[in-house]
DSSP file (Angstrom, degrees, kcal/mol; ACC not computed):
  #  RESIDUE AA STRUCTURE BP1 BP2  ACC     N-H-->O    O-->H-N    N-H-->O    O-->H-N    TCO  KAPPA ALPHA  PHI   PSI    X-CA   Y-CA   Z-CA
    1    1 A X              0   0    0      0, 0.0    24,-1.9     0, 0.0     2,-0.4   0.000 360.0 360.0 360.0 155.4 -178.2  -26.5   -3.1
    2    2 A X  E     +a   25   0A   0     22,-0.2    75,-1.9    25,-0.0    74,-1.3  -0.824 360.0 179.9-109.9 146.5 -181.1  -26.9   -5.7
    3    3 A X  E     -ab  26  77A   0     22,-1.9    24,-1.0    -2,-0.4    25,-0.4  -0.978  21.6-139.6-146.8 152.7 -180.5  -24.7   -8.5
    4    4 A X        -     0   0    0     73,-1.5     2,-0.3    -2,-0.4    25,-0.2  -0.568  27.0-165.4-119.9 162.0 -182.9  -24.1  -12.1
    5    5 A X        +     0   0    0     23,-0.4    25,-2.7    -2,-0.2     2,-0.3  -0.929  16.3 162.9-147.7 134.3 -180.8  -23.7  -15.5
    6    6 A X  B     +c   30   0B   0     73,-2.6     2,-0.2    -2,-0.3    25,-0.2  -0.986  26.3  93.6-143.0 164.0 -181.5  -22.5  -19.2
    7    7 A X  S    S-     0   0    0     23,-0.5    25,-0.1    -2,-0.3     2,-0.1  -0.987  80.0 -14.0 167.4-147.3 -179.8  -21.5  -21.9
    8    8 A X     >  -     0   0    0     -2,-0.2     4,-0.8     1,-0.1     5,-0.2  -0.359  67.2-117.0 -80.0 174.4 -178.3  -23.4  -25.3
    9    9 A X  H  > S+     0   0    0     24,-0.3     4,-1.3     2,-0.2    -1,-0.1   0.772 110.3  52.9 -86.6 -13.4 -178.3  -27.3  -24.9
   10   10 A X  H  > S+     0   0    0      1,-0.2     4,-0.6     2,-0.1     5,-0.2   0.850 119.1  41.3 -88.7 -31.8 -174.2  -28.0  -25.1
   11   11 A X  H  4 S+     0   0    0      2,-0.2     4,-0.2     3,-0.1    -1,-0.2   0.676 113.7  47.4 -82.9 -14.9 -173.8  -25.3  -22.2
   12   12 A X  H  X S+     0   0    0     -4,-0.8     4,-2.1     2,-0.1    -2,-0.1   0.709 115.8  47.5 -98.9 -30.9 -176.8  -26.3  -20.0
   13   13 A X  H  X S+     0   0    0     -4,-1.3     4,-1.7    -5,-0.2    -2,-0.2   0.784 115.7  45.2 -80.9  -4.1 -175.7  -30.1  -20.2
   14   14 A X  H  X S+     0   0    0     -4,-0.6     4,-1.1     2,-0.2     5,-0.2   0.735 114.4  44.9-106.4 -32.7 -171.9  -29.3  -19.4
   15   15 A X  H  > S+     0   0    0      2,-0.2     4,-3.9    -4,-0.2     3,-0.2   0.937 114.2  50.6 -91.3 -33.0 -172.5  -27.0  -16.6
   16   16 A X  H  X S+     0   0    0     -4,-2.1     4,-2.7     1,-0.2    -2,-0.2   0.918 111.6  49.6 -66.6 -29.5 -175.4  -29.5  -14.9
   17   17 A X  H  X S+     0   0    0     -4,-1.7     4,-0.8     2,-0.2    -2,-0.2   0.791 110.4  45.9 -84.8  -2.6 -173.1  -32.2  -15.2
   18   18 A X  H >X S+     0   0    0     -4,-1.1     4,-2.4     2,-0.2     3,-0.9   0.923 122.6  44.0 -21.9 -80.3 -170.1  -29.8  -13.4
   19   19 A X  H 3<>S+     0   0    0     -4,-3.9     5,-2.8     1,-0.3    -2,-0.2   0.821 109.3  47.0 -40.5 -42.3 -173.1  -29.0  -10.8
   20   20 A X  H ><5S+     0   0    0     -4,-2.7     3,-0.7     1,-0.3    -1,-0.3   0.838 115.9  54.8 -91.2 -17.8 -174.5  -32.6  -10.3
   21   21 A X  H <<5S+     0   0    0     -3,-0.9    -1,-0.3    -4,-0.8    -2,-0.2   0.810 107.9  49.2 -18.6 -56.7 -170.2  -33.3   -9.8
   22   22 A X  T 3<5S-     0   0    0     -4,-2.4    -1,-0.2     2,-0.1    -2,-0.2   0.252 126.4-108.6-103.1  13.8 -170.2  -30.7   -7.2
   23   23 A X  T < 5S+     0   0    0     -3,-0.7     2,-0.2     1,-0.3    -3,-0.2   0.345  71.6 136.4  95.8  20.7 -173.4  -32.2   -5.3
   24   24 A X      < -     0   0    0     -5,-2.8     2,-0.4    -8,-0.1    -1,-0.3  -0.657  51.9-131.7 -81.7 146.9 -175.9  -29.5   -6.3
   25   25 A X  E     -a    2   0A   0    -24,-1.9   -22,-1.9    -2,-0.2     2,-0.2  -0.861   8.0-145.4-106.2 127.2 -179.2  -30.7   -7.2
   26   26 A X  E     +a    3   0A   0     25,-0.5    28,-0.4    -2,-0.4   -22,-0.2  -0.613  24.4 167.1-105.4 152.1 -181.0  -29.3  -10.8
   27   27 A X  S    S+     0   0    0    -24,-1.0    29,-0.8     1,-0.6     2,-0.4   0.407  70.2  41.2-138.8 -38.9 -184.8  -29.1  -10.1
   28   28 A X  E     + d   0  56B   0    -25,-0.4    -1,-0.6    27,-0.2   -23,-0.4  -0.978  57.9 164.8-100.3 128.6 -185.4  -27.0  -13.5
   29   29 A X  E     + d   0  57B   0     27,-1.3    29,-3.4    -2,-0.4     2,-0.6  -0.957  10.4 166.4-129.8 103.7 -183.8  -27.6  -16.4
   30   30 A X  E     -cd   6  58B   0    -25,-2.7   -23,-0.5    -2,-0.4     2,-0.4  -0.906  12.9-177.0-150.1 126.9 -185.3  -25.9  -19.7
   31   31 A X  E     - d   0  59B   0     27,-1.3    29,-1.8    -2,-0.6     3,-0.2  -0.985  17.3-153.9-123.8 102.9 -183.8  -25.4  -23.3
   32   32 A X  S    S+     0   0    0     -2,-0.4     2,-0.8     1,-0.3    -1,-0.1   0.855  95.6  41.6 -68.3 -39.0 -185.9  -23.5  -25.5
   33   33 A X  S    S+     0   0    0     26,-0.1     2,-0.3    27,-0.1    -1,-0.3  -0.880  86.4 149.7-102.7 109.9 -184.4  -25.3  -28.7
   34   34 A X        -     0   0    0     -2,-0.8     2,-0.2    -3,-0.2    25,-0.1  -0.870  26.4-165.1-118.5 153.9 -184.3  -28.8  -27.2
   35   35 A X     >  -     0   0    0     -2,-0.3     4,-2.9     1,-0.1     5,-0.2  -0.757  38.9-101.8-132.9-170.6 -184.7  -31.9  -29.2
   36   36 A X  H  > S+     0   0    0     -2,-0.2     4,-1.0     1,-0.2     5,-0.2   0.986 120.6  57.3 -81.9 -38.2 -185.4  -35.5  -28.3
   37   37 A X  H  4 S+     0   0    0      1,-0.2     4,-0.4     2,-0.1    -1,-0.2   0.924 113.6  39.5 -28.0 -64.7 -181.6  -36.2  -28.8
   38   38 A X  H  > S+     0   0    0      2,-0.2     4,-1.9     1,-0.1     3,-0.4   0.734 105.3  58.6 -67.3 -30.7 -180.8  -33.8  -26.5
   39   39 A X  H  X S+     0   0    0     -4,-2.9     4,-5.1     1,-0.2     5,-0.5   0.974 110.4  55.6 -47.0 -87.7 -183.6  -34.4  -23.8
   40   40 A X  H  < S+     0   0    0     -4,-1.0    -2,-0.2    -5,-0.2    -1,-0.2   0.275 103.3  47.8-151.4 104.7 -181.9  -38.0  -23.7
   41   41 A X  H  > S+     0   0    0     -4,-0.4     4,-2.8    -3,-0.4    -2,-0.2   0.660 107.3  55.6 -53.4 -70.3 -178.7  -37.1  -23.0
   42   42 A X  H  X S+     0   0    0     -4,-1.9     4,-2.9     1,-0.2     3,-0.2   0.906 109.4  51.8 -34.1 -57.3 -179.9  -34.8  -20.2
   43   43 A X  H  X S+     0   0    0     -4,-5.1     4,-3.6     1,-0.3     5,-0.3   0.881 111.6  44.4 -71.6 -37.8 -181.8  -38.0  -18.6
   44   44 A X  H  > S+     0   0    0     -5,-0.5     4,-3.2     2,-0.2    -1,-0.3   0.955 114.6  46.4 -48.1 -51.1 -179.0  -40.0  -18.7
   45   45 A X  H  < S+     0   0    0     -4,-2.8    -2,-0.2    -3,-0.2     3,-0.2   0.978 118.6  41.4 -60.8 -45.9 -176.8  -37.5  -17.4
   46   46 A X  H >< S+     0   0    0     -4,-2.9     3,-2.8     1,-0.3     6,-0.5   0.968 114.0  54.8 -76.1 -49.3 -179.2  -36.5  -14.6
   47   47 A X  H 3< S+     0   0    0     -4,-3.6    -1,-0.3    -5,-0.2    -2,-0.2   0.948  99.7  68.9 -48.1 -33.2 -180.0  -40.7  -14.1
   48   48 A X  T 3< S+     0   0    0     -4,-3.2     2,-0.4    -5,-0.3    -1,-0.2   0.595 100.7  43.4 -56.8  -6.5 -176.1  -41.0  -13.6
   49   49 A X  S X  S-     0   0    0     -3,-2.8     3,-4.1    -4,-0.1     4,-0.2  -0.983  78.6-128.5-151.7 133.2 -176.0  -39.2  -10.2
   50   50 A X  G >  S+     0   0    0     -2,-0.4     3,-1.0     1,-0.3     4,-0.1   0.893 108.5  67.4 -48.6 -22.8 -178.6  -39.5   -6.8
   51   51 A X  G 3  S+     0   0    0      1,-0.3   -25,-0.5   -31,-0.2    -1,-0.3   0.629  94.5  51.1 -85.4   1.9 -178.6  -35.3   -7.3
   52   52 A X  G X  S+     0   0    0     -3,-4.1     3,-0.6    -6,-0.5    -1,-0.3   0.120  74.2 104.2-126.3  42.0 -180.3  -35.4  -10.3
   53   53 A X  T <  S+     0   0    0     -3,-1.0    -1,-0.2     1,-0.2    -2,-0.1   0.729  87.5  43.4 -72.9 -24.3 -183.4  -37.6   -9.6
   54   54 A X  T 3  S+     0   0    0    -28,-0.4    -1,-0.2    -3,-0.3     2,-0.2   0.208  78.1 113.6 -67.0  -6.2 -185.6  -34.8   -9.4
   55   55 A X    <   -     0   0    0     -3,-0.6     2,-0.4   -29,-0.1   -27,-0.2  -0.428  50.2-148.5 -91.7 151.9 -184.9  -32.5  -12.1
   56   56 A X  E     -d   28   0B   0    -29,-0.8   -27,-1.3    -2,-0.2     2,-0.1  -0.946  16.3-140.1-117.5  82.0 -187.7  -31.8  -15.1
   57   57 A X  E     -d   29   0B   0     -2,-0.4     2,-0.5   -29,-0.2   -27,-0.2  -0.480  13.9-153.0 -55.6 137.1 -186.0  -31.1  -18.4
   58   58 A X  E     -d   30   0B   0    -29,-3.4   -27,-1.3    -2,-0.1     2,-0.3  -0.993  17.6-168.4-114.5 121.0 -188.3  -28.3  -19.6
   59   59 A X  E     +d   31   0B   0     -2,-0.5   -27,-0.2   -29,-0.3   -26,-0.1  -0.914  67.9   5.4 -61.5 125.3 -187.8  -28.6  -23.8
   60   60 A X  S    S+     0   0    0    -29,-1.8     2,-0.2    -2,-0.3   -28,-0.2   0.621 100.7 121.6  63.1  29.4 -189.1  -26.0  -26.0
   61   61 A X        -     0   0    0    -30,-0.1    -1,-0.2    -3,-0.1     2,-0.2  -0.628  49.6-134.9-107.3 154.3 -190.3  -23.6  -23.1
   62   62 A X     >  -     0   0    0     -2,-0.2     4,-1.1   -31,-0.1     5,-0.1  -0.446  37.9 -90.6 -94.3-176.0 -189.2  -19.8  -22.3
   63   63 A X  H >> S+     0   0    0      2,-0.2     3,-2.3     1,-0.2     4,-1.4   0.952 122.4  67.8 -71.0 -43.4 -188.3  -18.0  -19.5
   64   64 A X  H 3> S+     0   0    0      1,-0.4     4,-0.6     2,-0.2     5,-0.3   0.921 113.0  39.5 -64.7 -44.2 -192.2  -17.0  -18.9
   65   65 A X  H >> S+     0   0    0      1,-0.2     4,-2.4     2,-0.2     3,-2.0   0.911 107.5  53.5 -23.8 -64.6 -192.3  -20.6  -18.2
   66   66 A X  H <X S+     0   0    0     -3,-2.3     4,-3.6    -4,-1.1    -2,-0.2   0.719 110.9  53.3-108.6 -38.9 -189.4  -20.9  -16.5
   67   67 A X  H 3< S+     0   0    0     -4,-1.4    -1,-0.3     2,-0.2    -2,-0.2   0.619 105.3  50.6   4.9 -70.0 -190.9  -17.9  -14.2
   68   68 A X  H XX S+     0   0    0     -3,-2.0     3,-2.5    -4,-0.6     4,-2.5   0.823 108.1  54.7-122.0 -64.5 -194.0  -19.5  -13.4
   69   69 A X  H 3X S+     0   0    0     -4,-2.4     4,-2.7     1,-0.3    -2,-0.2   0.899 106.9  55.8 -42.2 -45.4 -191.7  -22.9  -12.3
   70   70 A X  H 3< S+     0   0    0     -4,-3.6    -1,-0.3     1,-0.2     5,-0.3   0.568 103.5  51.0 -68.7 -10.9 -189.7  -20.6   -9.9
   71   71 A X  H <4 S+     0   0    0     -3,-2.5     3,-0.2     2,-0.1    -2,-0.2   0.713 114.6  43.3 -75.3 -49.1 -192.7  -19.5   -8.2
   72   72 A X  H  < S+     0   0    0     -4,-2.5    -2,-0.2     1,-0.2    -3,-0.1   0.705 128.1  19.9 -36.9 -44.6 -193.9  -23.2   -7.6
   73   73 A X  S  < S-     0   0    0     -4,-2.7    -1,-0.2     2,-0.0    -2,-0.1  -0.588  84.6-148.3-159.8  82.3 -191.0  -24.7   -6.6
   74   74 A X        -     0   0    0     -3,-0.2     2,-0.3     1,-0.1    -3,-0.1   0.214   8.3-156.5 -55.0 154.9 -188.6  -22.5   -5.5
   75   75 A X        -     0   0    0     -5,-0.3   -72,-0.2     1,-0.2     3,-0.1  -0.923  27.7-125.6-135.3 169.5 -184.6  -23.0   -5.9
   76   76 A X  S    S+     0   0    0    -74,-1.3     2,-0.4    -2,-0.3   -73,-0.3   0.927  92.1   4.2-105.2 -40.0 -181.7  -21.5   -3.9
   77   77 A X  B     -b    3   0A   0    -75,-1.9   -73,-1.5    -3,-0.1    -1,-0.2  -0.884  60.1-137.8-139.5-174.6 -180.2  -20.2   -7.3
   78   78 A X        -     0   0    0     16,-2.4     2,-0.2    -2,-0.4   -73,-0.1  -0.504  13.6-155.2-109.4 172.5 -180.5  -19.7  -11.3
   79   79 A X        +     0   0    0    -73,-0.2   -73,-2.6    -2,-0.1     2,-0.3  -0.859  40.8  60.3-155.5 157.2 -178.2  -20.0  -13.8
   80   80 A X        -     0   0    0     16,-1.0    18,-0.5    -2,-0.2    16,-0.4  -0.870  67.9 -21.6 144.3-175.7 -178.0  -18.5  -17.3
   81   81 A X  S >  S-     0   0    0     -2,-0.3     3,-1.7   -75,-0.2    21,-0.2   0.467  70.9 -73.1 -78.8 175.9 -177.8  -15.4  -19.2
   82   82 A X  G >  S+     0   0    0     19,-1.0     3,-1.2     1,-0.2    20,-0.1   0.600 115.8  62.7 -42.3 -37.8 -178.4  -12.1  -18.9
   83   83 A X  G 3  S+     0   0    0      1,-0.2    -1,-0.2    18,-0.2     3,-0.1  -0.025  77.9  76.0-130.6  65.1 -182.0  -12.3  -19.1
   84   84 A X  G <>  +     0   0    0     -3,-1.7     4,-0.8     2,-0.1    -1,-0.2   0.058  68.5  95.5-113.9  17.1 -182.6  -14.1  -16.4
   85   85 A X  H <> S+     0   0    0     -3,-1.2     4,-0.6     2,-0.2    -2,-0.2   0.497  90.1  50.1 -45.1 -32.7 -181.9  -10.7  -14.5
   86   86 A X  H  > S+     0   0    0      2,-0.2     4,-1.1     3,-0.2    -1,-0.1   0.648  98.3  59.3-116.6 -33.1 -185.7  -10.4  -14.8
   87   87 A X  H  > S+     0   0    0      2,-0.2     4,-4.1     3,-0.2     6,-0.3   0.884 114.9  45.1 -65.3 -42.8 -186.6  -14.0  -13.3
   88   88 A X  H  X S+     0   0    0     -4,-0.8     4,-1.6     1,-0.3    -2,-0.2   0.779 103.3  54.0 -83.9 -13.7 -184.6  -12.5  -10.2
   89   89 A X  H  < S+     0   0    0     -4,-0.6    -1,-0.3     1,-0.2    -2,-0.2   0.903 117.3  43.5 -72.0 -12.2 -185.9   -9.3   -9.8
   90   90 A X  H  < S+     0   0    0     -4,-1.1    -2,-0.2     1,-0.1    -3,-0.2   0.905 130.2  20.2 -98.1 -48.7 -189.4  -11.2   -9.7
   91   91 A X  H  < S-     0   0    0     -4,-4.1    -3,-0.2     2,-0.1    -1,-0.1   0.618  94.5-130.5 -98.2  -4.5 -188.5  -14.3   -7.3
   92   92 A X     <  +     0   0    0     -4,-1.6     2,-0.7    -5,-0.3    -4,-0.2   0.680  55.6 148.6  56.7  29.0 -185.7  -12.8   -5.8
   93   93 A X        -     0   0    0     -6,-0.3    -1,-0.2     1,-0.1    -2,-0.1  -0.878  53.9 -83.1-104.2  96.7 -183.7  -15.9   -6.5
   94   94 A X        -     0   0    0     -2,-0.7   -16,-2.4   -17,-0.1    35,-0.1   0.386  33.7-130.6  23.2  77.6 -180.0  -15.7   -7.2
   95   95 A X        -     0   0    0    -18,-0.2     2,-0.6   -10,-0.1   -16,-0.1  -0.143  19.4-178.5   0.0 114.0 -178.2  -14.9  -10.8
   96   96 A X        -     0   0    0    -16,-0.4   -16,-1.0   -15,-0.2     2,-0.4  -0.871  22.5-149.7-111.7 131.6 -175.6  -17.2  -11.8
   97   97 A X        +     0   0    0     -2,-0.6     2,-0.3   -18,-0.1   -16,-0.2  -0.800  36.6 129.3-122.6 114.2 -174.6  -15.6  -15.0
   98   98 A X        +     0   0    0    -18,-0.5    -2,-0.1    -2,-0.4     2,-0.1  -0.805  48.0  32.8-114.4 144.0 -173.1  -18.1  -18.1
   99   99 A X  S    S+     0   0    0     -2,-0.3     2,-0.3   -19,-0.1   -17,-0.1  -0.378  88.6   7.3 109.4-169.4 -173.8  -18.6  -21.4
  100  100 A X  S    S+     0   0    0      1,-0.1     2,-0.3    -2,-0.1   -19,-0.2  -0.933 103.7   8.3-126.3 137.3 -175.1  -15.6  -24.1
  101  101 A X        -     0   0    0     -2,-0.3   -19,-1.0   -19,-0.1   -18,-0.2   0.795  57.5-179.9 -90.1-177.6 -175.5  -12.9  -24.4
  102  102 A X        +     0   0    0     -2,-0.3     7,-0.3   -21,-0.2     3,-0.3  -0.903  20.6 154.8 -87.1  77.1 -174.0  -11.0  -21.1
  103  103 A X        +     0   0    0      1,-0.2    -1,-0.0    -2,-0.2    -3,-0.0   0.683  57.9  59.0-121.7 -18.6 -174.7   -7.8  -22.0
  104  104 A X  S    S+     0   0    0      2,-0.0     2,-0.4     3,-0.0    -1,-0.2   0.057  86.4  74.1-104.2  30.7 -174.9   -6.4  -18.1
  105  105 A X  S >  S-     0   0    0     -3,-0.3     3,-0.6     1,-0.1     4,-0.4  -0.942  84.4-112.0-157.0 118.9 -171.7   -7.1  -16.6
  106  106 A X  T 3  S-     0   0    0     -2,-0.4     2,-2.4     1,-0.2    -1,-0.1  -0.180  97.2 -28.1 -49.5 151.1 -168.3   -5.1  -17.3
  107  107 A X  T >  S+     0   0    0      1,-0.2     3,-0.7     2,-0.1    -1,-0.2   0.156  87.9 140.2   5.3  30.5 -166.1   -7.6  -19.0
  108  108 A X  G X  S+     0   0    0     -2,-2.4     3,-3.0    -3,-0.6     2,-1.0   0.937  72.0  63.2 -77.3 -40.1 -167.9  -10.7  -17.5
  109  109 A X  G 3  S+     0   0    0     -4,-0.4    -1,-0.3     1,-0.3    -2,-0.1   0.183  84.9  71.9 -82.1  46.2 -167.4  -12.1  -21.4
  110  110 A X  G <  S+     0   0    0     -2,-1.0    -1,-0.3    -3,-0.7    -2,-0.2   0.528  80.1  92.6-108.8 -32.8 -163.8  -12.0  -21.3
  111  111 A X  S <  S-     0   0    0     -3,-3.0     2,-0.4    -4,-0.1     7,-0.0  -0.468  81.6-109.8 -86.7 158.6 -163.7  -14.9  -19.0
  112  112 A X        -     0   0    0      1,-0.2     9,-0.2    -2,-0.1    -1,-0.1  -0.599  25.4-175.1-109.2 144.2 -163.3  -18.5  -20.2
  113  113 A X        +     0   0    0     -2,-0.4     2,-0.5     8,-0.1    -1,-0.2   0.477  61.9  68.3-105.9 -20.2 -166.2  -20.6  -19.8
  114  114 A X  S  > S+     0   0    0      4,-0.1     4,-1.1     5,-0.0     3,-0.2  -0.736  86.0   1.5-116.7 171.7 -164.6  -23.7  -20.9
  115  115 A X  H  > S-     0   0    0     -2,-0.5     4,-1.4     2,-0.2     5,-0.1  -0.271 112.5 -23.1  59.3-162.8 -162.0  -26.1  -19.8
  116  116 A X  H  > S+     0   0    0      1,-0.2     4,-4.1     2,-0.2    -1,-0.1   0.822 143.6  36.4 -16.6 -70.7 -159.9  -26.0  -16.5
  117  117 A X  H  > S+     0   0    0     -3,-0.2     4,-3.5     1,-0.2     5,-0.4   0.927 111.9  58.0 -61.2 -45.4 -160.4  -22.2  -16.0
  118  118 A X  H  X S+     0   0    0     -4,-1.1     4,-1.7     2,-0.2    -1,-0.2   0.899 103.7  51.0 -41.5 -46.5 -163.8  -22.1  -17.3
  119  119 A X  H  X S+     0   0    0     -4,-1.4     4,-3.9     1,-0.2     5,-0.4   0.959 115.9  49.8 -69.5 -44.1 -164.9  -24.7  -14.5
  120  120 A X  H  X S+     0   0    0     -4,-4.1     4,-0.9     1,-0.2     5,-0.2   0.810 104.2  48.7 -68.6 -18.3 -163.1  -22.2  -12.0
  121  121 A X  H  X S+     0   0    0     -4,-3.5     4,-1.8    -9,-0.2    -1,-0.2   0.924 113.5  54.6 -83.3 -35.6 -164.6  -19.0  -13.0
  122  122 A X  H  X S+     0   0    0     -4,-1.7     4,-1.6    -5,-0.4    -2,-0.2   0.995 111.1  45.5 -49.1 -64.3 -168.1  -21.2  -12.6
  123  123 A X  H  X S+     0   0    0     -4,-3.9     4,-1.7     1,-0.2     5,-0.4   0.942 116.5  41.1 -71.5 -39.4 -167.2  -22.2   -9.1
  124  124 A X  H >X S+     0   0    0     -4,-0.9     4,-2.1    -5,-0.4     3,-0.8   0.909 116.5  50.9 -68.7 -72.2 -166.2  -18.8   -7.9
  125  125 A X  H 3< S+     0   0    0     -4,-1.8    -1,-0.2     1,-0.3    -2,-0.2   0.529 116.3  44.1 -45.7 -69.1 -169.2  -17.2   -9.8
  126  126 A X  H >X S+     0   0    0     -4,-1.6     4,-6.1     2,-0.2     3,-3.7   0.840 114.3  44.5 -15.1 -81.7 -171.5  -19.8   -8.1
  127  127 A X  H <X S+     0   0    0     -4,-1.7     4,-4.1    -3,-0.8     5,-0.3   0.944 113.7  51.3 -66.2 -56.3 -170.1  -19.6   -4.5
  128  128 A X  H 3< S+     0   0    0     -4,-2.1    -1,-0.4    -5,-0.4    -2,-0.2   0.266 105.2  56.0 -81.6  26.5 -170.0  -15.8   -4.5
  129  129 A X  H <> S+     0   0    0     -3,-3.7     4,-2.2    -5,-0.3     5,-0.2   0.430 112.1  44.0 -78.6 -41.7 -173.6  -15.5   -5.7
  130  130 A X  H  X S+     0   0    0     -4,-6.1     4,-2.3     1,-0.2     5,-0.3   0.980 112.6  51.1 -77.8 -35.1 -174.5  -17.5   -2.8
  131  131 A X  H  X S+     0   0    0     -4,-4.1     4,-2.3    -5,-0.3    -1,-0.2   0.829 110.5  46.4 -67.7 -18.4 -172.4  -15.7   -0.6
  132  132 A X  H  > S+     0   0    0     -5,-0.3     4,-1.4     2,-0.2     5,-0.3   0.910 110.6  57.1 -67.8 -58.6 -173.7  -12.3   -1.7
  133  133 A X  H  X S+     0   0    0     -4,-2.2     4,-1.7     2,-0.2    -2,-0.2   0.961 110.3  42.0 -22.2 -87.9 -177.2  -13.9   -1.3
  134  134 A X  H >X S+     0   0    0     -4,-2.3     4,-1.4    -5,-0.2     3,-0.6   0.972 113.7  56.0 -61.9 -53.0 -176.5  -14.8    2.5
  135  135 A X  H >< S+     0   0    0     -4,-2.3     3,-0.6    -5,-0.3    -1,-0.2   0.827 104.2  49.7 -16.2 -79.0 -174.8  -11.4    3.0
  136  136 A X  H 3< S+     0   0    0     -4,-1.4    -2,-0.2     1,-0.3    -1,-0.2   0.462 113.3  46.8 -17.6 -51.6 -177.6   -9.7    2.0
  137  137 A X  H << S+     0   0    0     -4,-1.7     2,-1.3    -3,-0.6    -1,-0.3   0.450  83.3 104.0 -44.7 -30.4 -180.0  -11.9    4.5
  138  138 A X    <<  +     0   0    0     -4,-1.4    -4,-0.0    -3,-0.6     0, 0.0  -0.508  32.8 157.2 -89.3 105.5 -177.8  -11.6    7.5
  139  139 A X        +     0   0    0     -2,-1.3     2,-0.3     2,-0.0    -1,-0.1  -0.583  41.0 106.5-115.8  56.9 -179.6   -8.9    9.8
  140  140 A X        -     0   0    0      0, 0.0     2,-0.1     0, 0.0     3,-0.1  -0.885  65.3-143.4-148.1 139.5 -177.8  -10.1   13.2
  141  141 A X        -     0   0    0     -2,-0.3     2,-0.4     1,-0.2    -2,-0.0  -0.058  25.4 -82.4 -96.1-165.8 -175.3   -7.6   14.0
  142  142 A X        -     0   0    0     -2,-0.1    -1,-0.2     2,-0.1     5,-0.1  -0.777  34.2-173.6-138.1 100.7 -171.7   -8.1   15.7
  143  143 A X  S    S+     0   0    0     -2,-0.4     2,-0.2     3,-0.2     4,-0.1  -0.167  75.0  59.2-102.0  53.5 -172.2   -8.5   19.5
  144  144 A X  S    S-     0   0    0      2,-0.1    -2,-0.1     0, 0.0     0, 0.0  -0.628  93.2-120.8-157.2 164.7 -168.3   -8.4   19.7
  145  145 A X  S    S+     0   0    0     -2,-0.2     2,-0.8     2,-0.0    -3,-0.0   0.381 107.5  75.1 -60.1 -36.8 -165.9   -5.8   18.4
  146  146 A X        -     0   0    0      2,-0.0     2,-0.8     3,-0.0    -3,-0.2  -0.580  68.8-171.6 -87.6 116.8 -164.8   -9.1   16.3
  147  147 A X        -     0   0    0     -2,-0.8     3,-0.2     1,-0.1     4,-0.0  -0.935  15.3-169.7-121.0 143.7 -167.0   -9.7   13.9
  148  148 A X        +     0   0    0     -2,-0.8     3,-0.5     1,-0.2    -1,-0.1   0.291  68.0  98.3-125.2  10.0 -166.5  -13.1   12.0
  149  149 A X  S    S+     0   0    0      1,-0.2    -1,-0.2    -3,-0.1    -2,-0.1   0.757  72.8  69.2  -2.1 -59.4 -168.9  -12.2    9.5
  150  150 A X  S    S+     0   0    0     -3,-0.2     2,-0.7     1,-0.1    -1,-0.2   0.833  90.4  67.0 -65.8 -41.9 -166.1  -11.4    7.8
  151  151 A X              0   0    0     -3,-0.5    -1,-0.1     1,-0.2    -3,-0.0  -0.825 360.0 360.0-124.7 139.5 -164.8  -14.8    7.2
  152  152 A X              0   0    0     -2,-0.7    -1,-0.2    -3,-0.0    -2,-0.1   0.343 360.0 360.0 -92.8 360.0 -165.7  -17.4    5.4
C-alpha cells in the first residue's frame, strides 16, 4: 500500500521506518518544522529500503499542501493527527490517526504509541482503517446464505 504522512519529525521518521519494515511504500512525506538534519535522516531511511524510492519529503509545508499532493497523486491511506480529518473528508482517503493532538476519538490517547505495544496499536490501527475502507467499497451482496464477507 502507498500511504502520505505528516506530523512532528521524531514520530513521522519512526512510524515510516515501521511502515517501509512492513512493505508499504511513503509517496508523501511532509514535516512542517523540518530541518536539513532531519530531511537527511529521512533520505537515508527512505534510501535504505526498495519501498521508499519514491517518496518526496515535503519540509516546511502544511496540510493545504499536503491537500493539493493528495489530489495529484493519490495514496491508499494517510497518516497523522486529528487534522487530517479534513484532508479525508476532501480526498476521501483513509485516516490513520497518530501523533498530536487527537482530539476526535474517545480515549484513542490513552494508547501507547511507543515501543512493543505502540508498534501494535499502529498495525491494528492501520489494517482496520484499510479494512473499514474496503468494507465501505464492497457493494456485491452474499449470493449464499454464507456470507464470507465476514472473514478476513
Amino acid at each position: 500500500k502507498r500511504f502520505a504522512i505528516y506530523g512532528e519529525p521524531d514520530l513521522v521518521y519512526s512510524v515510516v521506518g515501521f511502515m517501509l519494515e512492513m512493505g508499504a511504500e511513503p509517496v508523501h512525506i511532509l514535516v512542517n518544522n523540518s530541518n536539513e538534519i532531519f530531511e537527511a535522516e529521512m533520505k537515508e531511511l527512505l534510501a535504505s529500503s526498495p519501498f521508499g524510492k519514491n517518496a518526496t519529503v515535503w519540509g516546511g509545508k502544511d496540510l493545504w499542501h499536503m491537500r493539493s499532493l493528495l489530489f495529484t497523486e493519490p495514496v491508499d491511506f494517510l497518516v497523522g493527527n486529528t487534522y487530517g480529518k479534513y484532508l479525508w473528508r476532501d480526498t476521501k482517503i483513509p485516516l490513520v490517526r497518530i501523533g498530536y493532538p487527537i482530539m476526535d476519538r474517545h480515549h484513542l490517547h490513552r494508547y501507547a504509541t511507543i515501543g512493543y505495544q505502540g508498534i501494535i496499536n499502529l498495525l491494528n490501527w492501520t489494517v482496520n482503517t484499510l479494512f473499514e475502507e474496503i468494507d465501505r467499497n464492497t457493494n456485491i451482496p452474499s449470493k449464499t446464505d454464507i456470507s464470507y464477507d465476514l472473514i478476513r
